[in-house]
N, C-alpha and C positions, 0 to 999 in steps of 0.2 A: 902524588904523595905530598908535595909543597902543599897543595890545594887543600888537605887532612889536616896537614899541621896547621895552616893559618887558623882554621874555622876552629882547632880546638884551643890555642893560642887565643881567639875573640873570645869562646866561650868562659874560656878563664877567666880573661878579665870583665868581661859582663856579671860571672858570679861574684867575682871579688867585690867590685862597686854594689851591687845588690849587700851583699852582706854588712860594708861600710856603713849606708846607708839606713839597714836597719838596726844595725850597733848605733849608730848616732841618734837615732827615732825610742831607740828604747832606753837611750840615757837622758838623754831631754825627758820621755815622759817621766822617769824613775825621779829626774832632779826635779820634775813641777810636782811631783808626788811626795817629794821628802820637803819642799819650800812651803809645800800648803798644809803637810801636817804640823811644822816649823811654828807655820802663820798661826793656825788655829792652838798650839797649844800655848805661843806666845801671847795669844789673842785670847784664852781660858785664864791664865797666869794674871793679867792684867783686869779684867774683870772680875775677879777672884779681892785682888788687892782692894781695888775702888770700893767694890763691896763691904769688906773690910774696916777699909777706911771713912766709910759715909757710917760706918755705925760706933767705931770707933774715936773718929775725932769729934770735937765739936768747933763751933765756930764757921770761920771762911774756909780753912782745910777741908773741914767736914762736908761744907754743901759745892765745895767744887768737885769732889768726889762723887757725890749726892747728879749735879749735873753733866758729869761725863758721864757715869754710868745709864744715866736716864736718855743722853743722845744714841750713847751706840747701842743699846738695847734695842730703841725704835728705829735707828739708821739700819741696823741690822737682818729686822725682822723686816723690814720694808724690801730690802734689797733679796734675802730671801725667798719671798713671795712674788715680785715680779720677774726675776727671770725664772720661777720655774714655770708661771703663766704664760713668761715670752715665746717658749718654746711650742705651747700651745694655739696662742690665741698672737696671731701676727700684728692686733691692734697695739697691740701692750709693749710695743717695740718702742712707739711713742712715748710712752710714759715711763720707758726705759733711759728716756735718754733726757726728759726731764729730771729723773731721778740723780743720773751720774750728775746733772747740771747743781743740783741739789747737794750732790755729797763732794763737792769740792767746797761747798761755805762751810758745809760739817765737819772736813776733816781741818780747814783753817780753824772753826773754834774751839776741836779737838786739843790741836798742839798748842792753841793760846790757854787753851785751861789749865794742860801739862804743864808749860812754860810756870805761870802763877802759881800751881801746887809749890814749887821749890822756891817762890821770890819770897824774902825774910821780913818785906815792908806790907804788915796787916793791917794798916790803917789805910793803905793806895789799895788794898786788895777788899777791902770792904765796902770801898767806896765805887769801885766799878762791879761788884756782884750783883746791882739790879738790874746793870748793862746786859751783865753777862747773862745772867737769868733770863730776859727777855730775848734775848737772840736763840737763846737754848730751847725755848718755848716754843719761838716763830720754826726753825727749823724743823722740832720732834715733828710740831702740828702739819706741818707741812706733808713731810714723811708718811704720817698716822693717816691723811688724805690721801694720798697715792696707795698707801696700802690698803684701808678698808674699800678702798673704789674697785678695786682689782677684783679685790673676794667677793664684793657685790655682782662683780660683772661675771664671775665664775658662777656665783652663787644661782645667778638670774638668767643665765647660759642653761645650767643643770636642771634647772626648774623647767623652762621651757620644753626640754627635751625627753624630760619624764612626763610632763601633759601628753607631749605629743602623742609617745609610746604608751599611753594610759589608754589616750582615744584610736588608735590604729588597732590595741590591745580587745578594747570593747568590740569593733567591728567585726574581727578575726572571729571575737566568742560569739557573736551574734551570727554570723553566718556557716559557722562547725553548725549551731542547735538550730538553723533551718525551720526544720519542724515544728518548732512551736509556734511559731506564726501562721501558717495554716490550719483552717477551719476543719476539724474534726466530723469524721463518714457521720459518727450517731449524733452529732449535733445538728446535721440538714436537718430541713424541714420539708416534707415530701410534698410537692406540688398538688395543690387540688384540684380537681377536673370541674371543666369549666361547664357553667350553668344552661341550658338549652334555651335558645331565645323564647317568648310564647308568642301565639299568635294571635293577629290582631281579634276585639271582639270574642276573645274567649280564655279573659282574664289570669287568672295563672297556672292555666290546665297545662300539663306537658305534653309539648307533641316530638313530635319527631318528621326530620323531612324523608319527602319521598324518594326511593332508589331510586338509581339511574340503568340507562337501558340496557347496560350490558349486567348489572345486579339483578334486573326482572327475569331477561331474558335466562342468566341460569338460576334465578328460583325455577322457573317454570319448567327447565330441564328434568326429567328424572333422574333420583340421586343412583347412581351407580355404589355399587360395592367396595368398599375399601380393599377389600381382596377379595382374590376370581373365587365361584364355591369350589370345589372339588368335582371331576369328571369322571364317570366309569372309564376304567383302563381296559386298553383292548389285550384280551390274552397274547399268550408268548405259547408259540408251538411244542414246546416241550412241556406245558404243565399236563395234566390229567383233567378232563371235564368231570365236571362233578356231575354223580348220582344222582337220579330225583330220588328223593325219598317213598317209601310206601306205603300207601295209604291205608295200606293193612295191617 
């Protein structure tokens, strides 16, 4: 009876930690689920503004909005693109992790662009925007390479593998229709019989050679009958002899 209780005593608390465990698994996922739609509408919210603002202001406001918006557009779609590749193509792992190496100078001149949106001195902020424009450049272009490489590699992946299945595709059709590669019964051409040698000294007369001795021998046989004639049948004791007729 001890022996009942303890096992249903473990069983308990084995459920209970099971259940803990997936309470704790499904509040984590719930909080990276509410963080990241958090992210992305903070992340909608702010691209929204930029936009906004690169048409609204003019001046260095105007094109510092002008180049944030044009980095994270491209950091963006880059980052996009490769890890849904990564997941596919195990190369892309590599250029995944050139990429993160990448979006840490991005997100530095991210926050120095942020920073300078709000500085009040436009004469220092006019003077480093060809700084900043050329860093903004070096990075998209950079991003814009890792991403068109990827699609290329997707692209030329895909291609390859619809040739393939184009030519596996022809063979398949070619060997169902069989039949048409064989030469057709009324298309032969019926073999001609072959010409009799002639003989010497008697120019193109036809001869023919002579039998051989089991051929003479049954020419000279007499031919038998294909079937026996017919034999008078000997009467059966019970018929009647026939009558002679009378001469009178």
């Amino acid at each position: 009876m001890e022996a009942v209780g303890a096992i249903v005593a473990l069983l308990f608390v084995l459920f209970l930690v099971l259940g803990v465990y997936a309470t704790v698994k499904a509040v984590r996922a719930a909080k990276r689920g509410v963080d990241r739609t958090i992210m992305e509408a903070r992340r909608t919210v702010e691209d929204t503004t930029l936009r906004a603002r690169s048409f609204a202001q003019v001046g260095s406001a105007g094109e510092l909005a002008q180049l944030r918006l044009a980095l994270r557009t491209s950091m963006r779609a880059t980052q996009d693109v490769l890890q849904a590749g990564a997941a596919e193509d195990a190369s892309l792992k590599e250029t995944l992790d050139l990429f993160d190496r990448l979006s840490v100078h991005g997100h530095e001149l991210d926050d120095e662009l942020r920073r300078l949106e709000r500085d009040p001195d436009k004469a220092a902020l006019a003077e480093r925007l060809p700084e900043l424009r050329e860093r903004t450049e070096q990075i998209k272009k950079a991003a814009d390479s890792l991403r068109w490489s990827a699609r290329d590699r997707a692209r030329r992946f895909a291609n390859d593998d619809l040739d393939s299945l184009s030519t596996q595709i022809d063979m398949e059709a070619g060997a169902l229709r069989h039949w048409t590669t064989e030469p057709s019964s009324t298309d032969r051409t019926p073999a001609e019989w072959p010409e009799p040698a002639p003989e010497g000294g008697k120019g193109a007369e036809q001869t023919w050679s002579e039998p051989s001795g089991s051929a003479r021998q049954a020419a000279q046989e007499p031919t038998q009958p294909a079937i026996t004639p017919p034999t008078a049948r000997a009467p059966y004791p019970w018929e009647k002899k026939a009558k002679p007729e009378s001469t009178t």
